[in-house]
C-alpha positions in Angstrom: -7.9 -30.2 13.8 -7.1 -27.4 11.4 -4.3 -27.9 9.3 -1.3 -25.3 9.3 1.4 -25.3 6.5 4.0 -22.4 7.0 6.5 -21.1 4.7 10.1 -19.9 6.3 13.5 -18.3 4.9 15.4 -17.2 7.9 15.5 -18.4 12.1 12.3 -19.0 12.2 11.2 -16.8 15.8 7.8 -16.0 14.0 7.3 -20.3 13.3 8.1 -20.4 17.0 6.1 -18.2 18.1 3.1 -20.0 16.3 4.3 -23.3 17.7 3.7 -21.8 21.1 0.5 -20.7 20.6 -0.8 -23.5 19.7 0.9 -25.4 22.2 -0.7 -22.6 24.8 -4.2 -23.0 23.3 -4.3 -19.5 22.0 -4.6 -20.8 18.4 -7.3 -23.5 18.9 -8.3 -26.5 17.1 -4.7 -26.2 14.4 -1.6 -28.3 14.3 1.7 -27.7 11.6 1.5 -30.1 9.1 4.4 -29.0 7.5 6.9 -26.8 7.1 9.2 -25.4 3.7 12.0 -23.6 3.4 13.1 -22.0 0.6 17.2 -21.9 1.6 18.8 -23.4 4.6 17.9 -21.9 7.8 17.8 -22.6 11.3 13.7 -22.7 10.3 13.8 -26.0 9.4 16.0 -27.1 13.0 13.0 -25.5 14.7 10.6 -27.9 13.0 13.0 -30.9 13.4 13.5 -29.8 17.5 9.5 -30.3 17.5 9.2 -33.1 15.4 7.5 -31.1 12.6 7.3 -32.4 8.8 9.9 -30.4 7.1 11.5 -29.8 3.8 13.7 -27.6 1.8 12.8 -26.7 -1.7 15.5 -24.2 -2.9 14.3 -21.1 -4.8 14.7 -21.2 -8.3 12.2 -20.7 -11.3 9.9 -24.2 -10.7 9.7 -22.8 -6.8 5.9 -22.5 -6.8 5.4 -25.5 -9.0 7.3 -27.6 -6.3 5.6 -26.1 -3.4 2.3 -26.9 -5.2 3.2 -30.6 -5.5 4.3 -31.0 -1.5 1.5 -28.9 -0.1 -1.0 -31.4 2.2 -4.7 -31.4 0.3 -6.5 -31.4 3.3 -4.0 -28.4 4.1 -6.6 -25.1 5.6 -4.0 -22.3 6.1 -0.8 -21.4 4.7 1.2 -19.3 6.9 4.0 -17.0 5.1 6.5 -16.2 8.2 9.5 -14.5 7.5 9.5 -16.1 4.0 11.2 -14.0 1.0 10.4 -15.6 -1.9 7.9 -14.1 -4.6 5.6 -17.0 -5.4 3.9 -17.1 -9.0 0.4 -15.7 -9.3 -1.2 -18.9 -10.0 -0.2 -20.2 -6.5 -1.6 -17.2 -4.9 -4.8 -17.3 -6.8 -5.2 -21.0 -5.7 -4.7 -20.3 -2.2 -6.6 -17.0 -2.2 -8.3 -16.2 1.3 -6.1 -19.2 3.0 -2.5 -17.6 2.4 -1.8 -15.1 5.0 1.7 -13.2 5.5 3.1 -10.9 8.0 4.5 -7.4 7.2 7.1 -5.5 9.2 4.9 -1.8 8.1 1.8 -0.3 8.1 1.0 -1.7 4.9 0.1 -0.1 1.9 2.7 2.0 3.3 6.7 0.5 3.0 5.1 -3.0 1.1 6.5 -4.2 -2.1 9.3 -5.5 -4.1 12.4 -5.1 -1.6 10.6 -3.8 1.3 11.2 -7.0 3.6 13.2 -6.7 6.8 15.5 -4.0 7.8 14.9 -2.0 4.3 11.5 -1.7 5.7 12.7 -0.1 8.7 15.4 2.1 7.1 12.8 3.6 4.5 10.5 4.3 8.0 13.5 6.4 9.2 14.3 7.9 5.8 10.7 8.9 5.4 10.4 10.6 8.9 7.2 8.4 9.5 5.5 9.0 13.2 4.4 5.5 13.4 5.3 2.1 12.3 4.2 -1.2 12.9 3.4 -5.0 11.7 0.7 -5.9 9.4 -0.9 -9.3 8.7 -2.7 -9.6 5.2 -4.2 -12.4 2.7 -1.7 -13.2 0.3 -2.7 -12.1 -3.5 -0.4 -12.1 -6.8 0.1 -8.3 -5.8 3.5 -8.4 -3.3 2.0 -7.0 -0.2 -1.1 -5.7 -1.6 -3.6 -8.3 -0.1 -6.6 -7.0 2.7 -5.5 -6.5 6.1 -6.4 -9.2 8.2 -5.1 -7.2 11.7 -2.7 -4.0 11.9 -0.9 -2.5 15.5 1.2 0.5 15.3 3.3 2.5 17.5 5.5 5.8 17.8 8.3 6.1 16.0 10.4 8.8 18.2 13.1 11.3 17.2 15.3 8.4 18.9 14.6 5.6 16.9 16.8 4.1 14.8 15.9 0.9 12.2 17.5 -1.1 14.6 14.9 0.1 17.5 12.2 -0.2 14.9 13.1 -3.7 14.1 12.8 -4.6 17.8 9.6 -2.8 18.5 7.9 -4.6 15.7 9.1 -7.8 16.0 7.2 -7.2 19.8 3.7 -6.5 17.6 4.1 -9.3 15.6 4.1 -11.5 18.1 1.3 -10.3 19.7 -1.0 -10.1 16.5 0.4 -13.2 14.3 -1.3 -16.0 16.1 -5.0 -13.4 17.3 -4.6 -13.1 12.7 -4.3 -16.8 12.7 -6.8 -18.1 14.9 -9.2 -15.4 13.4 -8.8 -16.9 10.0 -8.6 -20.6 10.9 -11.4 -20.5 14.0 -13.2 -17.3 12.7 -12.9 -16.3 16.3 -13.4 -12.4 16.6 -10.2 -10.4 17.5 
């Protein structure tokens, strides 16, 4: 059994979704070992309602430092869902190739500092973009500039708005969070 740690800041729907899939057999051969929160949200109920290891470390300076110290050893995937803190390059460079994160763009476009959730969306509309989608990369010290691991788009119409957007991604994401997942965990082919 592989193990799965994933990182959460918000309701968790994403951390859900995973739990499904593995529940389904669509990830294979993983199981959460833990979850961490960086602030209090109904993430961390999710993991309680499925009796899933959980804690809160609260963001602050010694974040990364923290998460370091609580992080399983025999941990073989860390999965960033939703999560909006900035973790320190060391972290990143010890977990490089098993840190993955989910994008609400077509990354390299609309990644970056502030580009999380509906300001994603919003710079989409502002930038008259014809497509938009979800992205899910490696994790690097570089916010949002790891290699794709798996990328789906779709039209953005003259009728979208950042709300419709945010819908229409959150669709892609979870289609191609747990296909990203069990790729890099099972090295299964998409």
């Amino acid at each position: 059994m592989k193990n799965i740690v994933i990182l959460v800041s918000g309701s968790g729907t994403n951390l859900q979704r995973i739990i499904d899939t593995i529940d389904n057999g669509e990830i294979q051969n993983a199981k959460i070992s833990l979850v961490v929160a960086d602030r209090e949200c109904y993430g961390l109920e999710r993991a309680k309602n499925h009796h899933i290891e959980n804690i809160l470390i609260p963001r602050g300076k010694n974040f990364s430092s923290e998460l370091a110290n609580v992080i399983p050893k025999d941990t073989d995937l860390i999965v960033l869902a939703g999560f909006l803190s900035i973790l320190k390059p060391e972290f990143c460079e010890n977990w490089t190739g098993k840190m993955i994160n989910i994008h609400p763009a077509l990354l390299p476009k609309f990644g970056g500092k502030g580009m999380w959730g509906m300001n994603v969306h919003h710079a989409v509309i502002e930038a008259k973009e014809t497509e938009s989608g979800a992205t899910v990369h490696f994790v690097t010290p570089g916010i949002d500039e790891g290699e794709a691991i798996l990328q789906k788009s779709f039209e953005v119409t003259a009728e979208d708005t950042a709300e419709t957007i945010a819908e229409k991604v959150h669709h892609i994401e979870y289609e191609i969070f747990p296909k990203a997942i069990n790729k890099v965990l099972n090295n299964v082919p998409i």
